[in-house]
VOLONU-897862 format. One record per residue: residue number from 1; chain; y, x, z of N, C-alpha, C in turn. Coordinates in pm, 1 decimal, decimal comma. Example, Ala and Ser with C-alpha at 12.3 -4.5 7.8 and 13.67 -1.06 7.14 Angstrom:
! VOLONU-897862
+------+-------+----------+----------+----------+----------+----------+----------+----------+----------+----------+
! resi ! chain !      n.Y !      n.X !      n.Z !     ca.Y !     ca.X !     ca.Z !      c.Y !      c.X !      c.Z !
+------+-------+----------+----------+----------+----------+----------+----------+----------+----------+----------+
!    1 !     A !   -569,0 !   1319,0 !    780,0 !   -450,0 !   1230,0 !    780,0 !   -330,0 !   1320,0 !    780,0 !
!    2 !     A !   -225,0 !   1285,0 !    708,0 !   -106,0 !   1367,0 !    714,0 !      3,0 !   1290,0 !    787,0 !
+------+-------+----------+----------+----------+----------+----------+----------+----------+----------+----------+
! end
This chain:
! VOLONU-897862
+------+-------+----------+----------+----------+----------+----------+----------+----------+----------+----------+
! resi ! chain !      n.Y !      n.X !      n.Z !     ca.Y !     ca.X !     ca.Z !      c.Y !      c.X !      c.Z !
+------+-------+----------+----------+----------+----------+----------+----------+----------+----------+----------+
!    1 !     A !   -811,0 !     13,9 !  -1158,7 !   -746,2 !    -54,2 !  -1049,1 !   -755,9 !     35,2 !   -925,6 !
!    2 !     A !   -616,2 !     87,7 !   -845,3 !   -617,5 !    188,8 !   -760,3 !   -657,9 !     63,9 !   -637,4 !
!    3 !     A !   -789,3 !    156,4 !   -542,5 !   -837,2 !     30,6 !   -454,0 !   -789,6 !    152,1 !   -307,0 !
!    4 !     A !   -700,7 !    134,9 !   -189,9 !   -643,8 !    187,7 !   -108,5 !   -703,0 !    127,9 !     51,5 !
!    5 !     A !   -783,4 !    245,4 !     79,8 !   -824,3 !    196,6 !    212,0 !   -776,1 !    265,1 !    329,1 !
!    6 !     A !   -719,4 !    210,8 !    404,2 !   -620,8 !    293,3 !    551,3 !   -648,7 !    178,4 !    643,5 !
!    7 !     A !   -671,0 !    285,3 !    789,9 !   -714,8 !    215,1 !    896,0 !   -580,1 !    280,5 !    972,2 !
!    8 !     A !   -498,4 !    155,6 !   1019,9 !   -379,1 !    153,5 !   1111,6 !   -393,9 !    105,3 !   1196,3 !
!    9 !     A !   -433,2 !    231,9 !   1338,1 !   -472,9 !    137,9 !   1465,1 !   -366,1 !     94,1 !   1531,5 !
!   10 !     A !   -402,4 !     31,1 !   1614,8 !   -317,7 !    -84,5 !   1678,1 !   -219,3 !    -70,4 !   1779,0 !
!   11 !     A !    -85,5 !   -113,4 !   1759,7 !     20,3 !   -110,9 !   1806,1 !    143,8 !    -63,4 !   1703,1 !
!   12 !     A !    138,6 !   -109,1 !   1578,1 !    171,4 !   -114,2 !   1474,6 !    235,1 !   -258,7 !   1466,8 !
!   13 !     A !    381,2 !   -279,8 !   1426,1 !    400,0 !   -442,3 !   1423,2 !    379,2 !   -513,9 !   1271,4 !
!   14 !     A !    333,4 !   -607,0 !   1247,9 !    314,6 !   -661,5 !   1138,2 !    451,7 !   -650,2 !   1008,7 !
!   15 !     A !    547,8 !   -593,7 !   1060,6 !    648,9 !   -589,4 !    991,0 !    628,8 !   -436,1 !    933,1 !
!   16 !     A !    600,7 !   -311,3 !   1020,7 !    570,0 !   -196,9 !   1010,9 !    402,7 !   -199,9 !    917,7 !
!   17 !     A !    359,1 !   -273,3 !    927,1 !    182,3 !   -278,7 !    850,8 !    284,0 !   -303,6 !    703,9 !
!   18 !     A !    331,8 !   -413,3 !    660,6 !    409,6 !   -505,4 !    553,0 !    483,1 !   -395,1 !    515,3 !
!   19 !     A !    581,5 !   -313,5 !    548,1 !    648,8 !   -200,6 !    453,7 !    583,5 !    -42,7 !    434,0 !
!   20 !     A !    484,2 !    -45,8 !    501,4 !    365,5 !     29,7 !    435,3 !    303,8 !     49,6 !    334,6 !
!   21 !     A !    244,0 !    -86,5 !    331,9 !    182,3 !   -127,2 !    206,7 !    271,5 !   -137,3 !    142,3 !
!   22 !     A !    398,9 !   -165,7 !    103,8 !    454,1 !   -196,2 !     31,3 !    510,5 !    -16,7 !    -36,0 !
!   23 !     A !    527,1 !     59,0 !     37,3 !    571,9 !    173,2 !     21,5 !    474,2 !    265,3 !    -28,0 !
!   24 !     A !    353,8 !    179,4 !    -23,0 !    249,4 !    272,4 !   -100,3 !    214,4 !    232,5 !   -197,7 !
!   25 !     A !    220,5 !     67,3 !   -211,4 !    235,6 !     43,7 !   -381,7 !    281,3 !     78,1 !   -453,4 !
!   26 !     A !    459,3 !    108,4 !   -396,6 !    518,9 !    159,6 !   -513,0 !    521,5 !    321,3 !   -540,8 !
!   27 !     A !    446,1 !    364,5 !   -418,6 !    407,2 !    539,1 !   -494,4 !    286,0 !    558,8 !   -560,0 !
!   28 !     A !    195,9 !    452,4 !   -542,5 !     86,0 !    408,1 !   -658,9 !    140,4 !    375,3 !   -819,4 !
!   29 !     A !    235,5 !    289,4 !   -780,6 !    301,4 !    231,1 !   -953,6 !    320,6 !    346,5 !   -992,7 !
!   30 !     A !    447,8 !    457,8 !   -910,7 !    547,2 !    552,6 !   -981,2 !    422,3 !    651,6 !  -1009,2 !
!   31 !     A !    391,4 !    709,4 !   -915,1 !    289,9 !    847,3 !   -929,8 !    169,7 !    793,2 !  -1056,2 !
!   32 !     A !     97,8 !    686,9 !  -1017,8 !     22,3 !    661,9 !  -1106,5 !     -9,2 !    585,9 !  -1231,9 !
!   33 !     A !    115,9 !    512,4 !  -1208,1 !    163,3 !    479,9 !  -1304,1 !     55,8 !    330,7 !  -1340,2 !
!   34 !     A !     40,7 !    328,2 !  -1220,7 !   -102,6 !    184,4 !  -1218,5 !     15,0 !     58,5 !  -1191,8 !
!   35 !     A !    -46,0 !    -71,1 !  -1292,9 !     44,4 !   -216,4 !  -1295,9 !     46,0 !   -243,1 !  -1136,4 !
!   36 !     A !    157,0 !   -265,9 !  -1079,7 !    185,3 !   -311,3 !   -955,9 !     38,7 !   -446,3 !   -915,3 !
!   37 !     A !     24,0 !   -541,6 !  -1008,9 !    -48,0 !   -661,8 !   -950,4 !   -200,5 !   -607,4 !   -933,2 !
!   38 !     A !   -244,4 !   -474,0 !   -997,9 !   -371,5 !   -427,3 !  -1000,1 !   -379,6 !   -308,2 !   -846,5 !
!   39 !     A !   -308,9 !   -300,7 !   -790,1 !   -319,6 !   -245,4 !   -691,5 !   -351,0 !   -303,5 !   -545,5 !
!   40 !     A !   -449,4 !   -267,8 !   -483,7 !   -510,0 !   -331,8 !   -369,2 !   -484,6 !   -230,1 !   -302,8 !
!   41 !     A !   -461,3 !   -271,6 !   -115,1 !   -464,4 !   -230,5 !    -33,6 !   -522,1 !   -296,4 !    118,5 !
+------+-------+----------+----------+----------+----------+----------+----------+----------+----------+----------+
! end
């Protein structure tokens, strides 16, 4: 289980935090080929 820790300081909008993570899940899935629901961030 890929476990992803990033500190995004502040002044970042919750919409910009939300397609982050999301954009790093899916270069976790592709690159690593790890199940999308096993990925934490």
């Amino acid at each position: 289980m890929p476990n992803i820790t990033v500190e995004i300081l502040t002044g970042r909008t919750a919409a910009q935090r939300a397609e982050f993570a999301r954009v790093v899940t899916d270069a976790v899935v592709d690159v690593l080929g790890a199940p999308r629901h096993l990925v934490r961030i």
